[in-house]
N, CA, C and O atoms as CSV, one atom per row, in Angstrom:
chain,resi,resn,atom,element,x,y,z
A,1,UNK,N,N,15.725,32.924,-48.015
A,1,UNK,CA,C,14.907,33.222,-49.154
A,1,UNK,C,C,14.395,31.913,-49.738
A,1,UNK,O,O,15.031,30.936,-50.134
A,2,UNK,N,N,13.189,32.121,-49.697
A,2,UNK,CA,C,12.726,30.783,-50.331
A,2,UNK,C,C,13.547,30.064,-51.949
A,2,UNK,O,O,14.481,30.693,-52.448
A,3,UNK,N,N,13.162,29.031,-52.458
A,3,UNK,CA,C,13.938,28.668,-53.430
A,3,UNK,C,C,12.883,29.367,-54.559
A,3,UNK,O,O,13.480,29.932,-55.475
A,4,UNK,N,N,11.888,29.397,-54.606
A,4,UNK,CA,C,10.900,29.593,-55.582
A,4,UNK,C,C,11.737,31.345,-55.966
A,4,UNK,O,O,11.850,31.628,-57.159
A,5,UNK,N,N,12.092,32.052,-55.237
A,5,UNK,CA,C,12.684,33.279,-55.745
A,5,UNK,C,C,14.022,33.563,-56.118
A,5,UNK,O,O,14.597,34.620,-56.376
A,6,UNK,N,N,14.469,32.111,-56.079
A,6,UNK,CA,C,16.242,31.983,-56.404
A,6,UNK,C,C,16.458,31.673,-58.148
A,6,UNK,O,O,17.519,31.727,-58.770
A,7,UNK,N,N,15.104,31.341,-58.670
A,7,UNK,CA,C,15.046,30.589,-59.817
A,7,UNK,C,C,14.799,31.823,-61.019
A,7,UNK,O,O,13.817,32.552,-61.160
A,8,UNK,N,N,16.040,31.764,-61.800
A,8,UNK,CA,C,16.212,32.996,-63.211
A,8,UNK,C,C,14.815,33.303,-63.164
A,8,UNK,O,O,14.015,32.406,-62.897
A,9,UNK,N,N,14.430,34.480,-63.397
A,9,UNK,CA,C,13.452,34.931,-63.898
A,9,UNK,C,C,14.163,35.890,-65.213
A,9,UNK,O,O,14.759,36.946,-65.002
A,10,UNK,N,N,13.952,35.250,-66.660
A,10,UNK,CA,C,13.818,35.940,-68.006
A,10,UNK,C,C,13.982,37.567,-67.940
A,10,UNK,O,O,14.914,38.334,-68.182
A,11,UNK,N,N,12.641,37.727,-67.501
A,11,UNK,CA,C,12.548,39.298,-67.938
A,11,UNK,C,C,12.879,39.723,-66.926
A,11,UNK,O,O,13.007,40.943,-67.025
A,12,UNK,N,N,13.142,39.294,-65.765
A,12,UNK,CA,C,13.972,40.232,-64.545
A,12,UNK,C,C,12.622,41.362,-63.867
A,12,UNK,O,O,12.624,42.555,-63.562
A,13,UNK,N,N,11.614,40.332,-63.839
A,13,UNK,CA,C,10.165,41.223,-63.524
A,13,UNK,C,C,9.269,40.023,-62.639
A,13,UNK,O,O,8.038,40.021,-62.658
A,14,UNK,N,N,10.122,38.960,-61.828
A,14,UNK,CA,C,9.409,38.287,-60.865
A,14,UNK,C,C,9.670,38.663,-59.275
A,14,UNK,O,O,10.169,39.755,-59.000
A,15,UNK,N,N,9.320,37.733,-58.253
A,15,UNK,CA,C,8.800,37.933,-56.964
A,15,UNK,C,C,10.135,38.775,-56.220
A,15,UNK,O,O,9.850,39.458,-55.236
A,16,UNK,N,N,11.172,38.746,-56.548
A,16,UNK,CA,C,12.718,38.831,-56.821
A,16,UNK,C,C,12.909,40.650,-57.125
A,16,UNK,O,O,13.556,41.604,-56.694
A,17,UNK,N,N,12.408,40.496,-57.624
A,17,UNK,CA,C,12.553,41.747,-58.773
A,17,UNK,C,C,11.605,43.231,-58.460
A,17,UNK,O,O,10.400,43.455,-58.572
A,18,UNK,N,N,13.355,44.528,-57.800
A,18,UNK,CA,C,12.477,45.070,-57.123
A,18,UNK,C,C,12.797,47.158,-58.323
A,18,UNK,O,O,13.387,47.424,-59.370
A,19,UNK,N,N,12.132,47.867,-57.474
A,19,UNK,CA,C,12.096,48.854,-58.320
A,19,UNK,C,C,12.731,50.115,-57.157
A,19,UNK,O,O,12.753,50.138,-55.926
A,20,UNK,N,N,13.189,51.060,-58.167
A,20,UNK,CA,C,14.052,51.922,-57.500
A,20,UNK,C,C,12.710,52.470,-56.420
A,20,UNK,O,O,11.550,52.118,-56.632
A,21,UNK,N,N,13.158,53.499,-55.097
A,21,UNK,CA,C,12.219,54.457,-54.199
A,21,UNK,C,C,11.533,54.968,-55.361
A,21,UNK,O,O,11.919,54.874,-56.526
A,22,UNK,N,N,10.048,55.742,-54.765
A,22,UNK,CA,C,9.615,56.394,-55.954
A,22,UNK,C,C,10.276,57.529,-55.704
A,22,UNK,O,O,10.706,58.005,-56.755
A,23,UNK,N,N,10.506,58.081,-54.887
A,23,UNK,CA,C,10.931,59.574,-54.311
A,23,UNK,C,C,12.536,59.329,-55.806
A,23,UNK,O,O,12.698,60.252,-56.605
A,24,UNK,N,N,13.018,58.666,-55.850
A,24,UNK,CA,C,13.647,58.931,-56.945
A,24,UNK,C,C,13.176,59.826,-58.372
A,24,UNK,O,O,14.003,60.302,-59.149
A,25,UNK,N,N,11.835,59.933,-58.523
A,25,UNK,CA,C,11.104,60.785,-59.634
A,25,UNK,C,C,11.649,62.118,-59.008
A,25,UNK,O,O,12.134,62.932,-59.794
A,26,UNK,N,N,11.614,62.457,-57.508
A,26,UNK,CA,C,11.716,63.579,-57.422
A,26,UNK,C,C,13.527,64.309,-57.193
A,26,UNK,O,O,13.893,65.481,-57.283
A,27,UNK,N,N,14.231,63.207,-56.919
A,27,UNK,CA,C,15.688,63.407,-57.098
A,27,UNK,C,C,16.113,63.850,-58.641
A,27,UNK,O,O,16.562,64.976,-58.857
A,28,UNK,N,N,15.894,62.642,-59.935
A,28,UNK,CA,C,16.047,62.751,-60.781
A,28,UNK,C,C,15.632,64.126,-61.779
A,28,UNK,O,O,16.348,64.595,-62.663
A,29,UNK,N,N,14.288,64.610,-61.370
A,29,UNK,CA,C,13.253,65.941,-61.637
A,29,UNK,C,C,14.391,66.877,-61.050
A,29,UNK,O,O,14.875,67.773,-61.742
A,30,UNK,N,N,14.727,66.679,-59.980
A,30,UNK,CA,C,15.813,67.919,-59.255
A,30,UNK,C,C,16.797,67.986,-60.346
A,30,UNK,O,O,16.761,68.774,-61.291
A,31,UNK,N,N,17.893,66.861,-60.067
A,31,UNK,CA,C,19.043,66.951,-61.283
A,31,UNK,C,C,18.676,67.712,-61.999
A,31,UNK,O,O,19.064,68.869,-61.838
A,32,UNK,N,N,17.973,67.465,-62.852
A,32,UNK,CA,C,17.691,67.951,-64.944
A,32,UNK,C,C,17.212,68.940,-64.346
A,32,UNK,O,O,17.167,69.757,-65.265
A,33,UNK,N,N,16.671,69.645,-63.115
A,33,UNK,CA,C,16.486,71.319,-62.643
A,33,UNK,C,C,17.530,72.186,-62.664
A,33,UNK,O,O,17.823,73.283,-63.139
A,34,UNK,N,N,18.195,70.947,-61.693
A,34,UNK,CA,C,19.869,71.626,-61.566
A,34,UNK,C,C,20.523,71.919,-62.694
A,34,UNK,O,O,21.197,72.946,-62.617
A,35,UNK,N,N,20.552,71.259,-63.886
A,35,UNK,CA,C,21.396,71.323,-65.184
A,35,UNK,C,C,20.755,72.049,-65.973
A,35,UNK,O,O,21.365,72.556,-66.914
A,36,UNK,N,N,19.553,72.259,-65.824
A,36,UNK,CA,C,18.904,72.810,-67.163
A,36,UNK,C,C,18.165,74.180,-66.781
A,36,UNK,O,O,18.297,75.244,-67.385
A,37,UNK,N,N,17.223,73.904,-65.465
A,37,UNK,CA,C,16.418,74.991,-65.563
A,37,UNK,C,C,17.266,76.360,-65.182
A,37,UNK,O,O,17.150,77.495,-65.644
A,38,UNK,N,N,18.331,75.746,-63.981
A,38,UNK,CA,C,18.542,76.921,-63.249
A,38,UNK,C,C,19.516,78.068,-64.690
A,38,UNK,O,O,19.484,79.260,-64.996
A,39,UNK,N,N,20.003,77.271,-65.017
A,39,UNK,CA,C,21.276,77.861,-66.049
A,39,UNK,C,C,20.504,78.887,-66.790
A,39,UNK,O,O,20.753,80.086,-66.912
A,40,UNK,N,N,19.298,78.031,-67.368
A,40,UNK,CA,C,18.393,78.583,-67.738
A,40,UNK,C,C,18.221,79.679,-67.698
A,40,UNK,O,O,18.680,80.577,-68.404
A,41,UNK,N,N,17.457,79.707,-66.759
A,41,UNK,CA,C,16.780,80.913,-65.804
A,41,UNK,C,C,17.645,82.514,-65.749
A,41,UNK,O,O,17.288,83.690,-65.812
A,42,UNK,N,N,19.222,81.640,-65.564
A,42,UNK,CA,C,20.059,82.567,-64.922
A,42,UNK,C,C,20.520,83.583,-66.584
A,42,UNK,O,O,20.655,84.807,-66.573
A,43,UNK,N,N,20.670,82.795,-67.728
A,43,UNK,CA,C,20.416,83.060,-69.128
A,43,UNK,C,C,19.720,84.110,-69.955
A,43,UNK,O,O,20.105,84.850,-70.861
A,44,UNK,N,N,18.301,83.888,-69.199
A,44,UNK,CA,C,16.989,84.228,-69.255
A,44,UNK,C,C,17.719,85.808,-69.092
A,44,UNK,O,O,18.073,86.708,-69.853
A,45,UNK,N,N,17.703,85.494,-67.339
A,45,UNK,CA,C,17.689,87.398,-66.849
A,45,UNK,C,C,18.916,88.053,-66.884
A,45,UNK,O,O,19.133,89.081,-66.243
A,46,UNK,N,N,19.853,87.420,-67.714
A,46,UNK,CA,C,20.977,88.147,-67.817
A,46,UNK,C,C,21.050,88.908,-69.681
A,46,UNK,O,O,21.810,89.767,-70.128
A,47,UNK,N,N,19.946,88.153,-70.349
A,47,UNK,CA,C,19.593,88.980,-71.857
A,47,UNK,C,C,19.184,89.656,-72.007
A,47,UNK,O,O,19.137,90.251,-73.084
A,48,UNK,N,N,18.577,89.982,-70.855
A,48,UNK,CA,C,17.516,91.842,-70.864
A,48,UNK,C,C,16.444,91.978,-71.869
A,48,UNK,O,O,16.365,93.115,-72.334
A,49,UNK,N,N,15.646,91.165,-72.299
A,49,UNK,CA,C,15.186,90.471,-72.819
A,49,UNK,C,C,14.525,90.076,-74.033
A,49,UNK,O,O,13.438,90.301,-74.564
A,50,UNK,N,N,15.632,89.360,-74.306
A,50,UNK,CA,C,15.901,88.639,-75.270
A,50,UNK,C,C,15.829,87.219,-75.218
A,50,UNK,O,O,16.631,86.470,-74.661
A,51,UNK,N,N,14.645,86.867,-75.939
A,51,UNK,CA,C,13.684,85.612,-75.637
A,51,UNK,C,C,14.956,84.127,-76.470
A,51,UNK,O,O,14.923,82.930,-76.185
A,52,UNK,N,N,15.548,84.557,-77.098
A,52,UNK,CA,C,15.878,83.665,-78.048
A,52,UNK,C,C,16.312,82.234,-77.309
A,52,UNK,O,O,16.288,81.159,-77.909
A,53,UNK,N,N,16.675,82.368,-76.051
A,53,UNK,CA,C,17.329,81.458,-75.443
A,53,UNK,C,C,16.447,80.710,-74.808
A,53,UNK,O,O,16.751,79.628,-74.306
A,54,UNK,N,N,15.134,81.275,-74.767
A,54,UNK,CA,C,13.963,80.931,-73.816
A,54,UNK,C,C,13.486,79.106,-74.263
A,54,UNK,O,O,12.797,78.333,-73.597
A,55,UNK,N,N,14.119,78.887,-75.527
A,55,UNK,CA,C,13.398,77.209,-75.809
A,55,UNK,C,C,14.816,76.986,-75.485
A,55,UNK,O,O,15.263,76.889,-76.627
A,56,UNK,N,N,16.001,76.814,-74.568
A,56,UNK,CA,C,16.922,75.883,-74.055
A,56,UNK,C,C,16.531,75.251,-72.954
A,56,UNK,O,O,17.008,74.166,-72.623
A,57,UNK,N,N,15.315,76.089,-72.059
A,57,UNK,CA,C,14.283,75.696,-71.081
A,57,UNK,C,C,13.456,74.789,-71.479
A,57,UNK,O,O,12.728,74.464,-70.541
A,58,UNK,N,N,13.249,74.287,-72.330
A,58,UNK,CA,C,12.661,73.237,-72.878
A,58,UNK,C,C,13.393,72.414,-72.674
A,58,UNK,O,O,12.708,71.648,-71.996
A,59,UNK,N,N,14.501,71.903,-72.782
A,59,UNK,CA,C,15.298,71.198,-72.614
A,59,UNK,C,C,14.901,70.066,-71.464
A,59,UNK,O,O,14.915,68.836,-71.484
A,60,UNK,N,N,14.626,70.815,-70.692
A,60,UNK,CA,C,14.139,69.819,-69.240
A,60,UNK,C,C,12.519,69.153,-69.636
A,60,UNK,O,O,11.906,68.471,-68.815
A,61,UNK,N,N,12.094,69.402,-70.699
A,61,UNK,CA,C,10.628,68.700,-70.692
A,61,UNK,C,C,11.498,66.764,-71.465
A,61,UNK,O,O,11.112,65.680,-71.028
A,62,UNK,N,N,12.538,66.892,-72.505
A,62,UNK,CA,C,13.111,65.255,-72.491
A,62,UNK,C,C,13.875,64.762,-71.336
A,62,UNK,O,O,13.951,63.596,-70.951
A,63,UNK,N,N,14.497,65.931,-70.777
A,63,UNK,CA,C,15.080,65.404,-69.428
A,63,UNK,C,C,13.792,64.694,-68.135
A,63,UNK,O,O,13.827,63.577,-67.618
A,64,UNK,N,N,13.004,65.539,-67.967
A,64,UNK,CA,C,12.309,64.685,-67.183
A,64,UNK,C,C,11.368,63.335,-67.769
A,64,UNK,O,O,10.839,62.546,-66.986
A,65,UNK,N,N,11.277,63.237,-68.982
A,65,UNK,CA,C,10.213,62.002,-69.609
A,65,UNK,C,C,11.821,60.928,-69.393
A,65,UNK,O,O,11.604,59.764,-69.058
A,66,UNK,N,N,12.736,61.185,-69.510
A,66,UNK,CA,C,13.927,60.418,-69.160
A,66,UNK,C,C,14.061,59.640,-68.249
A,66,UNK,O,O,14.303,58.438,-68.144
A,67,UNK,N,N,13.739,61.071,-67.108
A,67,UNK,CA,C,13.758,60.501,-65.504
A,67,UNK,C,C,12.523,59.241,-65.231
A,67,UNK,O,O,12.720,58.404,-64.350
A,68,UNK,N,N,11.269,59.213,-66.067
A,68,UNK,CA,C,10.436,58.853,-66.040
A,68,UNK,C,C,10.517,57.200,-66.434
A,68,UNK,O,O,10.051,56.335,-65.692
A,69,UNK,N,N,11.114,56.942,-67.583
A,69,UNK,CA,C,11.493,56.271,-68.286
A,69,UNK,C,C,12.601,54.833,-67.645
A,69,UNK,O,O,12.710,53.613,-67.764
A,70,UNK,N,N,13.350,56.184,-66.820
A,70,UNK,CA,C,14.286,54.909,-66.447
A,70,UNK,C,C,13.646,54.707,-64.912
A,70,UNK,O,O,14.012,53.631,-64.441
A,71,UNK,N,N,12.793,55.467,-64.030
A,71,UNK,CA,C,12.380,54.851,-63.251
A,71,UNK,C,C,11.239,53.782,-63.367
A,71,UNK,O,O,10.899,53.004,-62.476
A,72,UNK,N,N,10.611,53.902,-64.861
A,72,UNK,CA,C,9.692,52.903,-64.698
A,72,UNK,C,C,10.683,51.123,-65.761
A,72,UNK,O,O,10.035,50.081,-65.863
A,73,UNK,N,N,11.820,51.196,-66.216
A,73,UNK,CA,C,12.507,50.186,-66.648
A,73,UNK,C,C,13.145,49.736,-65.425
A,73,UNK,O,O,12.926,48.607,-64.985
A,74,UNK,N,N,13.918,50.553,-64.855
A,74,UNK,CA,C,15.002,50.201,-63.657
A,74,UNK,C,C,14.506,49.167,-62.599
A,74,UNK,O,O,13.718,49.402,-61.683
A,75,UNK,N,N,15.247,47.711,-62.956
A,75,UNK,CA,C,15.029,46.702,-61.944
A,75,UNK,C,C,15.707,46.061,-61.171
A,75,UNK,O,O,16.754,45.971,-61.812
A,76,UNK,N,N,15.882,45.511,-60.188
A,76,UNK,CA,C,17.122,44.969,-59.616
A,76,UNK,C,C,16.640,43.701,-58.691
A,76,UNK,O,O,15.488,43.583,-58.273
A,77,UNK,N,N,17.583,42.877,-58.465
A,77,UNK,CA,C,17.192,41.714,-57.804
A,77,UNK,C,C,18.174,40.705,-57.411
A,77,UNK,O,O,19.031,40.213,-58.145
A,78,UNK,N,N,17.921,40.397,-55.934
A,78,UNK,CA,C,19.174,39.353,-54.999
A,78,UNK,C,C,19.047,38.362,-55.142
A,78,UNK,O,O,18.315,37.751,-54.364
A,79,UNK,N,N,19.745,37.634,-56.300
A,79,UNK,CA,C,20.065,36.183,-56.653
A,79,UNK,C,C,20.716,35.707,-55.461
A,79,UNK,O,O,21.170,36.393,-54.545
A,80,UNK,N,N,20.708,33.899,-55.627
A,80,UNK,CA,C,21.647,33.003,-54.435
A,80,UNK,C,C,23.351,33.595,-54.231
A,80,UNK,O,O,24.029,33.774,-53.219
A,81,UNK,N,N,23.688,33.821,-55.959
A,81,UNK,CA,C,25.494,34.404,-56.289
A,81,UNK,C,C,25.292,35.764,-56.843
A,81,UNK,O,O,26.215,36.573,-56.939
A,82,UNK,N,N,24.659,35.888,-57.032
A,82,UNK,CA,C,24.460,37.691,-57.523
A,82,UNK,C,C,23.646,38.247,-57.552
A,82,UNK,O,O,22.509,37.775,-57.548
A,83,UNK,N,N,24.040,39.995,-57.609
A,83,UNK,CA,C,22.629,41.038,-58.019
A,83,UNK,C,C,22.471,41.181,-59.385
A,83,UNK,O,O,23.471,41.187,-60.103
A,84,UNK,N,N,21.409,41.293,-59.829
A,84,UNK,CA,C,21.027,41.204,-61.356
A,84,UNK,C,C,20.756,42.848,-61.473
A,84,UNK,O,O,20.282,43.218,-60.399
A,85,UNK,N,N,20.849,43.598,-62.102
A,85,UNK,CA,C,20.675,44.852,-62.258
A,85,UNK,C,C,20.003,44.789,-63.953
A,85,UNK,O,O,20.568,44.187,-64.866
A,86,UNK,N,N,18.489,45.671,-64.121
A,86,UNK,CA,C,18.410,45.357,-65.203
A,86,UNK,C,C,17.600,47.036,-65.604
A,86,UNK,O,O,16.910,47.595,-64.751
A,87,UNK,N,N,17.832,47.650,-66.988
A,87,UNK,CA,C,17.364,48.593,-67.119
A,87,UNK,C,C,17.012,48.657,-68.493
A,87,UNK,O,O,17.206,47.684,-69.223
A,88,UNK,N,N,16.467,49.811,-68.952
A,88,UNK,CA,C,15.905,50.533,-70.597
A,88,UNK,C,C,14.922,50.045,-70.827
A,88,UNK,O,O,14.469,49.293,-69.964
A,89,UNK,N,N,14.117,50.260,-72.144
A,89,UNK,CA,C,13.092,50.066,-72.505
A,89,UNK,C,C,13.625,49.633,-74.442
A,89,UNK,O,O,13.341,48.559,-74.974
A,90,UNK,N,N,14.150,50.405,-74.915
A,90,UNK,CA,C,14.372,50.331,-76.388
A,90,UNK,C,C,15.650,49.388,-76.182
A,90,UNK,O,O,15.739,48.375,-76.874
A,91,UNK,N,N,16.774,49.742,-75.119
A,91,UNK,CA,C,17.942,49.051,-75.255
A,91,UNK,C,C,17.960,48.429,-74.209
A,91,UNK,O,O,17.992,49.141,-73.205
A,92,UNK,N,N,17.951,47.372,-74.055
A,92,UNK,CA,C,17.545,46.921,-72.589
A,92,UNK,C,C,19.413,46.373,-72.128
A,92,UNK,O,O,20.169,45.755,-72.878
A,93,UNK,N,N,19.722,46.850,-70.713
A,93,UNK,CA,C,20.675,46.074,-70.309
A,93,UNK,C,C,20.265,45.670,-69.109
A,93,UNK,O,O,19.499,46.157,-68.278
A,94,UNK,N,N,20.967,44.599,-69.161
A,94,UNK,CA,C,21.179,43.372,-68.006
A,94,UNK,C,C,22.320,42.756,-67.564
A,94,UNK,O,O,23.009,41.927,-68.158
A,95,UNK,N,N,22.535,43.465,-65.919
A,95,UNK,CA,C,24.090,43.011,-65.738
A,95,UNK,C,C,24.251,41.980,-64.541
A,95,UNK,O,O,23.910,42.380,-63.428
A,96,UNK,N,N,24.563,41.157,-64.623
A,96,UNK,CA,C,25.152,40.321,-63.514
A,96,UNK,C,C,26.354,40.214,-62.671
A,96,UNK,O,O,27.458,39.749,-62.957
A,97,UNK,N,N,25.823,40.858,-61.315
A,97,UNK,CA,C,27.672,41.164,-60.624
A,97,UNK,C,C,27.274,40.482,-59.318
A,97,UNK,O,O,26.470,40.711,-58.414
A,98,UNK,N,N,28.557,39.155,-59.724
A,98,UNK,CA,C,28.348,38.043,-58.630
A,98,UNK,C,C,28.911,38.566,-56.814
A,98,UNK,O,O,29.836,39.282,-56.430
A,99,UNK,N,N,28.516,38.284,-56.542
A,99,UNK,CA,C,29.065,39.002,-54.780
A,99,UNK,C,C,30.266,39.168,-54.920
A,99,UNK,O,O,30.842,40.245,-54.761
A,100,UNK,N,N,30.955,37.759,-55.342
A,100,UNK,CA,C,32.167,37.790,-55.258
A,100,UNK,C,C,33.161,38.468,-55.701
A,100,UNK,O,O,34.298,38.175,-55.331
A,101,UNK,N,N,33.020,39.111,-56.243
A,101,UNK,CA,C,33.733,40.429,-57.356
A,101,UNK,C,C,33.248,41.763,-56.609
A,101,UNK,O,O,34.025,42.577,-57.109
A,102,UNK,N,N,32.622,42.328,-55.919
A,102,UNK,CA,C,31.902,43.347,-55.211
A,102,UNK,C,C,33.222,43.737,-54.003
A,102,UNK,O,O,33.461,42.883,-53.149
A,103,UNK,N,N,33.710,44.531,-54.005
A,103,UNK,CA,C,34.972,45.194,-53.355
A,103,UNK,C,C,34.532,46.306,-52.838
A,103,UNK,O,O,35.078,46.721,-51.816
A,104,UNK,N,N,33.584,46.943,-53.354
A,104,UNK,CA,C,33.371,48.322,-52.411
A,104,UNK,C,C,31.448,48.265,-52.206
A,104,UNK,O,O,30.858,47.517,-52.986
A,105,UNK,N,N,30.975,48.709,-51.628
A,105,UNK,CA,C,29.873,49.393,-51.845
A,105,UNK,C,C,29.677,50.724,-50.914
A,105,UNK,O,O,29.823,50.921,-49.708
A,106,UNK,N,N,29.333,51.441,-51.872
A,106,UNK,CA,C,29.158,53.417,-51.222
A,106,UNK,C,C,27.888,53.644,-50.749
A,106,UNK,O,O,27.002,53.269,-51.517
A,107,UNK,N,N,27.604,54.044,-49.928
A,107,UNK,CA,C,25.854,54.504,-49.208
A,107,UNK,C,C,26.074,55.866,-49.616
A,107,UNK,O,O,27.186,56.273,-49.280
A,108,UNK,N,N,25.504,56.530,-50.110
A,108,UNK,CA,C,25.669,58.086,-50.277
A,108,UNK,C,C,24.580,58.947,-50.104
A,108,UNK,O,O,23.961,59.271,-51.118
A,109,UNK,N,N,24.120,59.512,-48.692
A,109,UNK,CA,C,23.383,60.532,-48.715
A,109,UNK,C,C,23.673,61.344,-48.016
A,109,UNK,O,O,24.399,61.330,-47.022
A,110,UNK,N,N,22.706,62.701,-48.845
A,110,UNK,CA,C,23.080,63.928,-48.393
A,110,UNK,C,C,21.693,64.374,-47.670
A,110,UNK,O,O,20.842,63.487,-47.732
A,111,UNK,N,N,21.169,65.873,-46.818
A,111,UNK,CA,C,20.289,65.375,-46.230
A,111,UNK,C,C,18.858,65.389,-46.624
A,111,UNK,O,O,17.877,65.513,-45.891
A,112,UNK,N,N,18.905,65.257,-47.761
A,112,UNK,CA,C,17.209,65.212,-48.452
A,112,UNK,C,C,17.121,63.410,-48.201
A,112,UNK,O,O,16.040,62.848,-48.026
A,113,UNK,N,N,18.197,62.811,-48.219
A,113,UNK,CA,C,17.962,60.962,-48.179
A,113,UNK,C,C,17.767,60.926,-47.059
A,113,UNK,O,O,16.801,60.243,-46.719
A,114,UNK,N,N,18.392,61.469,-46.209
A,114,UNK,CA,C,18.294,61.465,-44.753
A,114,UNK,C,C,16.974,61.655,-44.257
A,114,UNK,O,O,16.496,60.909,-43.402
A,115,UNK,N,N,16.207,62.863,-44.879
A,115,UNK,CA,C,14.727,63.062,-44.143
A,115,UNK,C,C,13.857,62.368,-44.633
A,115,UNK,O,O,12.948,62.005,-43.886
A,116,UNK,N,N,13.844,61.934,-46.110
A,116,UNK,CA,C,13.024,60.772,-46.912
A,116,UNK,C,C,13.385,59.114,-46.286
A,116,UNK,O,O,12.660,58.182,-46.635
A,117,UNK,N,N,14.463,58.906,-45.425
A,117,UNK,CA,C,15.179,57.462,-45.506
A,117,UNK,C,C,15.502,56.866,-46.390
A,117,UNK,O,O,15.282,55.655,-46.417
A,118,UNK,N,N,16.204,57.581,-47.534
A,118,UNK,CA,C,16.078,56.918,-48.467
A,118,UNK,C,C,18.019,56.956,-48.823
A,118,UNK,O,O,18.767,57.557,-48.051
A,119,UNK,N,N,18.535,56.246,-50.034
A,119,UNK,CA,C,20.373,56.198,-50.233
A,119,UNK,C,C,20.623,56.005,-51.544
A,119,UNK,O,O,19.891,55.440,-52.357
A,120,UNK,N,N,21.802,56.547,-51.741
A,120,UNK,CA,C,22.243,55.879,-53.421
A,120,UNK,C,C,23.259,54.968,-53.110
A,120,UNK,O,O,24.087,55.247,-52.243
A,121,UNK,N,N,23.283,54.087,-53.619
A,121,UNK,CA,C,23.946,52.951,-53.472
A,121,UNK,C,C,24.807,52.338,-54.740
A,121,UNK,O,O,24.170,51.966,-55.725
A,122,UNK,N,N,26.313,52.222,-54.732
A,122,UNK,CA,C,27.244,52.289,-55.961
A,122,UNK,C,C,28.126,50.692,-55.340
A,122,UNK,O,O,28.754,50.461,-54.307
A,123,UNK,N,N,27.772,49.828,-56.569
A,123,UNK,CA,C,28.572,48.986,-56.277
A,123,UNK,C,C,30.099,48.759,-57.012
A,123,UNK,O,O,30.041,48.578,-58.228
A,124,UNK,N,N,30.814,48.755,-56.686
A,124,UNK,CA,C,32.231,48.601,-57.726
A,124,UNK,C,C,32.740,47.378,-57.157
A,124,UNK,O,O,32.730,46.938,-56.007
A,125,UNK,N,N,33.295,46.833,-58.516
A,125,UNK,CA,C,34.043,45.467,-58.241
A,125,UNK,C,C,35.493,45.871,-58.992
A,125,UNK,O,O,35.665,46.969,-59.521
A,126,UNK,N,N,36.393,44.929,-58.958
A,126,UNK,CA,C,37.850,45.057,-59.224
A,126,UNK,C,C,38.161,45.803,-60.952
A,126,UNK,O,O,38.980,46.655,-61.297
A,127,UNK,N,N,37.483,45.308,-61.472
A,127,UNK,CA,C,37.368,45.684,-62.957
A,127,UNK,C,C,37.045,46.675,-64.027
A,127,UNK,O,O,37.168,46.445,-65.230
A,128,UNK,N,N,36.610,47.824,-63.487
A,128,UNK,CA,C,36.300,48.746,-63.538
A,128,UNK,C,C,36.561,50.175,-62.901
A,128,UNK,O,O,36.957,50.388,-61.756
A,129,UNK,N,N,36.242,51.158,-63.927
A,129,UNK,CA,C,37.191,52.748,-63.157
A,129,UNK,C,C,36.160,53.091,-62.564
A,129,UNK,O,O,36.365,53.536,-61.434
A,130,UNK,N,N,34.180,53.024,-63.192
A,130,UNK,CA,C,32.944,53.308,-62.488
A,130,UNK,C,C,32.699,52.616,-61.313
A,130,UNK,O,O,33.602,52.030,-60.716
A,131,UNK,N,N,31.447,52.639,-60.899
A,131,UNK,CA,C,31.197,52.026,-60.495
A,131,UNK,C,C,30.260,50.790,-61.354
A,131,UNK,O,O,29.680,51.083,-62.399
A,132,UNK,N,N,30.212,49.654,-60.875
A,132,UNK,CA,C,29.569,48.361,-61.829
A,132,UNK,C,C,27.840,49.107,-62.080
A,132,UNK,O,O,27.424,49.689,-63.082
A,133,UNK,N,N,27.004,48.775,-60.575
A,133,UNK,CA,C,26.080,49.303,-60.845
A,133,UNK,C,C,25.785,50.574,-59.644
A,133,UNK,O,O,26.231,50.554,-58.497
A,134,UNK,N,N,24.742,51.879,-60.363
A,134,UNK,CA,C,24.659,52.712,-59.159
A,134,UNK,C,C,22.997,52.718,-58.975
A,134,UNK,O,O,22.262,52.627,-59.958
A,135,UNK,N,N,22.563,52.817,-57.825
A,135,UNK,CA,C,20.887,52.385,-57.744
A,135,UNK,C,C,21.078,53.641,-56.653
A,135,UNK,O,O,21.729,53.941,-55.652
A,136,UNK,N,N,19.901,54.238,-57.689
A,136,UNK,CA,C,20.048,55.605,-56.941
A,136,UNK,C,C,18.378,55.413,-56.040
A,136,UNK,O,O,17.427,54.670,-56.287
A,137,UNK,N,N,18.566,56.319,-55.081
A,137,UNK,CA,C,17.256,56.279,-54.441
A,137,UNK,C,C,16.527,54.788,-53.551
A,137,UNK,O,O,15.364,54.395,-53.464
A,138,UNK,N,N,17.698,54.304,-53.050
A,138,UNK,CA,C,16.894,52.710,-52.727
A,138,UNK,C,C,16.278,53.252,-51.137
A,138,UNK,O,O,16.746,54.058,-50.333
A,139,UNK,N,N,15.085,52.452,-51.115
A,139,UNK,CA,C,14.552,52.234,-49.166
A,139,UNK,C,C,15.566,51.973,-48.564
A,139,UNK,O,O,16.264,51.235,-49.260
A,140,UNK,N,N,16.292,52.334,-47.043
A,140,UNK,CA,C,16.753,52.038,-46.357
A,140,UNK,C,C,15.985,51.159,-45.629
A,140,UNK,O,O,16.445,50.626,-44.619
């Protein structure tokens, strides 16, 4: 890697500095389907009908500006000693997890990553019960 891309970049938005798959819009859109619409739905036709429940389906219109949100903040980038992981817009975090602390990393797909080529990727280091950072949706 050249040196010109080894050198801090501030806002974590230089040559370095990369962005989740887009196909992640459509993972994330799934989730908040999974949690919100279907329950929903299932809500819906079990009231015989009785609308009252019908704005909990709304619910998924902040869930997806969410999904939106953190795919257009979500940045990441391979320093000389570490990955910089950087996200939000109102609260911005920025984490630094040097290689050397990195003990596991998980590839996780199921087969929608598989036909897209695409993975979620969870790094955990010694210090923690989570994982440090999880980058969902990266290019294989």
């Amino acid at each position: 890697m050249p040196m010109a891309e080894m050198t801090p970049d501030p806002k974590g938005e230089g040559k370095g500095a990369r962005r989740l798959h887009p196909s992640s819009l459509i993972f994330g859109l799934g989730s908040a389907a999974r949690r919100l619409l279907i329950p929903g739905i299932v809500v819906l036709l079990a009231s015989r009908g009785n609308r009252a429940d019908l704005w909990l389906m709304a619910l998924f219109i902040p869930a997806a500006v969410g999904t939106l949100i953190k795919f257009v903040s979500y940045r990441y980038r391979f320093g000389r000693d570490d990955i910089v992981v950087r996200e939000g817009i109102v609260t911005r975090n920025e984490r630094h997890i040097p290689y050397s602390r990195i003990q596991n990393i998980d590839l996780v797909q199921n087969p929608l990553h598989r036909l897209l080529q695409v993975a979620e990727v969870r790094l955990e280091t010694a210090g923690g019960e989570k994982p440090e950072a999880v980058m969902k949706v990266l290019s294989l």
